[in-house]
N, C-alpha and C positions, 0 to 999 in steps of 0.2 A: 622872458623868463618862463610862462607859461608853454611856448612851442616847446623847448627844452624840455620842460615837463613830462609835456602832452607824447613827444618823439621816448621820452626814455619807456614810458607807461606803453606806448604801443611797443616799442621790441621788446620788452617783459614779456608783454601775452605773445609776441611771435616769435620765442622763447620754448614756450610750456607749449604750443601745436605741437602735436604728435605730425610727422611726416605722415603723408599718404599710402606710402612703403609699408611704414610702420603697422597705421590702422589698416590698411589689407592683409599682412601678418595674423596680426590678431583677429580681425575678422573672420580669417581662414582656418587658426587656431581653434577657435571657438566651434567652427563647422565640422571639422573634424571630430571633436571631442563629442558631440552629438550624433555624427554617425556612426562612433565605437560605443557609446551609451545606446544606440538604437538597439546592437542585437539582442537578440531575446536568448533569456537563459531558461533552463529549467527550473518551474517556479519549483518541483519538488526538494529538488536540488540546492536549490540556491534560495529561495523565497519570495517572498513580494517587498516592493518598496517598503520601509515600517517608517513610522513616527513618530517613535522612539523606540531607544537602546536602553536596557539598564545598565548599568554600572559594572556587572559579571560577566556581560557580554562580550564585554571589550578589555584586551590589554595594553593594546599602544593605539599613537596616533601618528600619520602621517602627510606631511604637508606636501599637498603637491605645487599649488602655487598660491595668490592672494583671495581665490575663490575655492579652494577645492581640498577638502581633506578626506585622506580614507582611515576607517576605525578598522584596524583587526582584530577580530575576533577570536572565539574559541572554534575548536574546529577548524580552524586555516579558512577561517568567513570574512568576508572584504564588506564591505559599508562604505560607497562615495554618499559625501556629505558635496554638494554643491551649494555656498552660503547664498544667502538673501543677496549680498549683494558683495563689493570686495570688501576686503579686510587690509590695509595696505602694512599695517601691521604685522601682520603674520609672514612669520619666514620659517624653513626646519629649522628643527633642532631646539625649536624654543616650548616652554611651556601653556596652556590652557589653562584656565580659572574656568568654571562655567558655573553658571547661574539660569540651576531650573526654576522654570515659572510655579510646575508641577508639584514635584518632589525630590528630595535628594539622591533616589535610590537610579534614578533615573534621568536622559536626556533624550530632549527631545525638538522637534520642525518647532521654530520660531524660542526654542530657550537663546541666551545670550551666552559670548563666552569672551573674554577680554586677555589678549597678550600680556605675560607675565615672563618677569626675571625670573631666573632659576632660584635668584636666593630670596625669593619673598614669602618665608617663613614668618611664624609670630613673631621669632625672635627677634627678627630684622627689621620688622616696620617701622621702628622707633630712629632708625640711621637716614642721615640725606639721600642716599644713594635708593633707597627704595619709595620716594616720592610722587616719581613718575607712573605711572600704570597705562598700559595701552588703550587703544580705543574698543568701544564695546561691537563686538561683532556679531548675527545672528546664524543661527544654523537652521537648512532647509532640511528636507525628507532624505532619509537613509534607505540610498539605493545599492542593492545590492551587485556584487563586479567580479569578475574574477583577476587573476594577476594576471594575465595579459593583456586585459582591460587596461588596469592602472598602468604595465609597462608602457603600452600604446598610446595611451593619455598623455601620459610621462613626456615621451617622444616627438608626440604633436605639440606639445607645451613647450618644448625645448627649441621645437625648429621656430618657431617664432621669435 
């Protein structure tokens, strides 16, 4: 009874390995996205990395994958947010909760921010369906990008 066991628990985990294909994908993936984040822009232009955004600064957000969100700005200004670590939560089109450490008016490198339904208003939290809450996710340093940046990200992201 035990080998039966012991057989089912090993092909579970050789299951969940990522193929070797796979992790050099992604391995490549990731090198990529760091040589399109290496070029230099102009700081007048564009600015320096910040550590935080207020709240006016930004109108939307966009997901590019389980690590990587860009804040646009006012002025047609780009902000990659690359997180602390993934988020496996996070997909587009979905909502942000965040919780600065700081203060409200603002977020920032290391605030938290947790996937939310679109309907989890006050009204709603009292229903079954709004009981689950995502995992809590962190945000790193806001680097600034242009859109061909993120298209290129985009694109590297995809081929993998």
């Amino acid at each position: 009874m035990w080998k039966i066991a012991t057989l089912l628990l090993l092909l579970a985990f050789a299951g969940c390995a990522a193929s070797p294909e796979a992790e050099q994908r992604s391995r490549q993936a990731e090198e990529d996205v760091a040589a399109i984040l290496s070029q230099p822009l102009d700081a007048e232009e564009y600015g320096e990395t910040r550590r935080c955004l207020m709240s006016a600064q930004y109108h939307n957000i966009r997901i590019l994958d389980d690590q990587r969100v860009v804040f646009e700005g006012t002025g047609n200004k780009l902000w990659l947010n690359q997180l602390r670590g993934r988020c496996p939560d996070l997909r587009a089109g979905q909502a942000l909760r965040f919780r600065s450490r700081i203060d409200l008016g603002r977020i920032c490198d290391l605030d938290h921010f947790e996937v939310v339904d679109w309907f989890d208003w006050p009204w709603y939290r009292h229903w079954p369906w709004d009981r689950w809450s995502g995992m809590s996710c962190t945000l790193g340093p806001f680097q600034p990008v242009t859109e061909a940046q993120v298209d290129a990200i985009r694109d590297a992201l995809k081929a993998r």
